[in-house]
N, C-alpha and C positions, 0 to 999 in steps of 0.2 A: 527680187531684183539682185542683180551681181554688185559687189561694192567694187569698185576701181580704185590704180593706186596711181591716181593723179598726182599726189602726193605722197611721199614713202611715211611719213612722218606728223603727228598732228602739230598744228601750229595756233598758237595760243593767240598771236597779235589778229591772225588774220581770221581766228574761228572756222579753220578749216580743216578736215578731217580727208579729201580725197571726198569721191562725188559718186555717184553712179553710174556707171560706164554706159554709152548709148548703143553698145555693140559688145559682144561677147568674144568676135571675130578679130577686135582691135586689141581685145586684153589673149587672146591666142595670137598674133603674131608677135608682140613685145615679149611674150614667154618664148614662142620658137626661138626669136631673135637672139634672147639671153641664153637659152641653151644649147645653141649654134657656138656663140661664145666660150661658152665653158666648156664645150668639147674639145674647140681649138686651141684652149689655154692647155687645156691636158694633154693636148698633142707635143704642144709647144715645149711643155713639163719632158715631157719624153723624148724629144729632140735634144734637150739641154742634156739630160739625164746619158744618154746615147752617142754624146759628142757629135752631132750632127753638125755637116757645113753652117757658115755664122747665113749664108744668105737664104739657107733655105729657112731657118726659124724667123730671119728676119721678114720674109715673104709672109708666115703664117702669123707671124706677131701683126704686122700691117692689115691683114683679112680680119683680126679679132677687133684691132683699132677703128676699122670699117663699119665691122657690126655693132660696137658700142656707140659709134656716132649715130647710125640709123634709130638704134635704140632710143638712144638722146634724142631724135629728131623727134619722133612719133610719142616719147611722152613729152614732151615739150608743148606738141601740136592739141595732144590732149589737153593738158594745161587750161594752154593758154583759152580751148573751147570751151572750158567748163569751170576751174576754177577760178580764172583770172575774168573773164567773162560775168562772172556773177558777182565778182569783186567789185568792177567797175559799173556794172549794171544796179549796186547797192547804192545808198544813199550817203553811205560813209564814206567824209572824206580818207581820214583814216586809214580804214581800212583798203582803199584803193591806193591810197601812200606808199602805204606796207605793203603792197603785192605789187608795185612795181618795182618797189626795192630789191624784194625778194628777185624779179627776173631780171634784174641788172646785174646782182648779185650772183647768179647762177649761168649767167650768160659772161661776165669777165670769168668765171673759172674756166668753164668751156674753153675761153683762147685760150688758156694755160699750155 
């Protein structure tokens, strides 16, 4: 089985370590996604770097802004199908406290 990173991080309140992915194909587009990203930050890198007009880095800055929200959507959606999911589907009050904290908490940065 493929380990998924539902979570980037192990989390001690909630005993959760990330889950195992139901798809191989959803842990390959969060990686294309990310390295879509990183290409266009390098580009960006090199616009700066090459005194490029401010709108055209600003255009490629906004495409990378784009890509890390998709990103953010699809591990979110993960998530919430798999570790929050089994969070609430436990018996622990608890631990269903703690993981909606967690996505309240993760969801006011997002507005940031």
């Amino acid at each position: 089985m493929t380990r998924g990173f539902c979570l980037l991080t192990r989390n001690k309140a909630t005993s959760t370590i990330g889950i195992d992915m139901k798809s191989e194909e959803i842990k390959k587009k969060k990686l294309v996604n990310l390295k879509k990203a990183k290409s266009l930050v390098e580009k960006i890198i090199e616009m700066v770097e090459e005194d490029r007009y401010c709108i055209d880095i600003m255009q490629q800055n906004l495409a990378v802004i784009g890509m890390l929200k998709s990103f953010h959507q699809m591990l979110m959606e993960t998530h919430l199908g798999s570790c929050f999911r089994k969070a609430m589907e436990s018996g622990s009050a608890g631990k269903k406290e703690k993981m909606v904290k967690e996505i309240l908490k993760v969801n006011s940065l997002y507005g940031r």
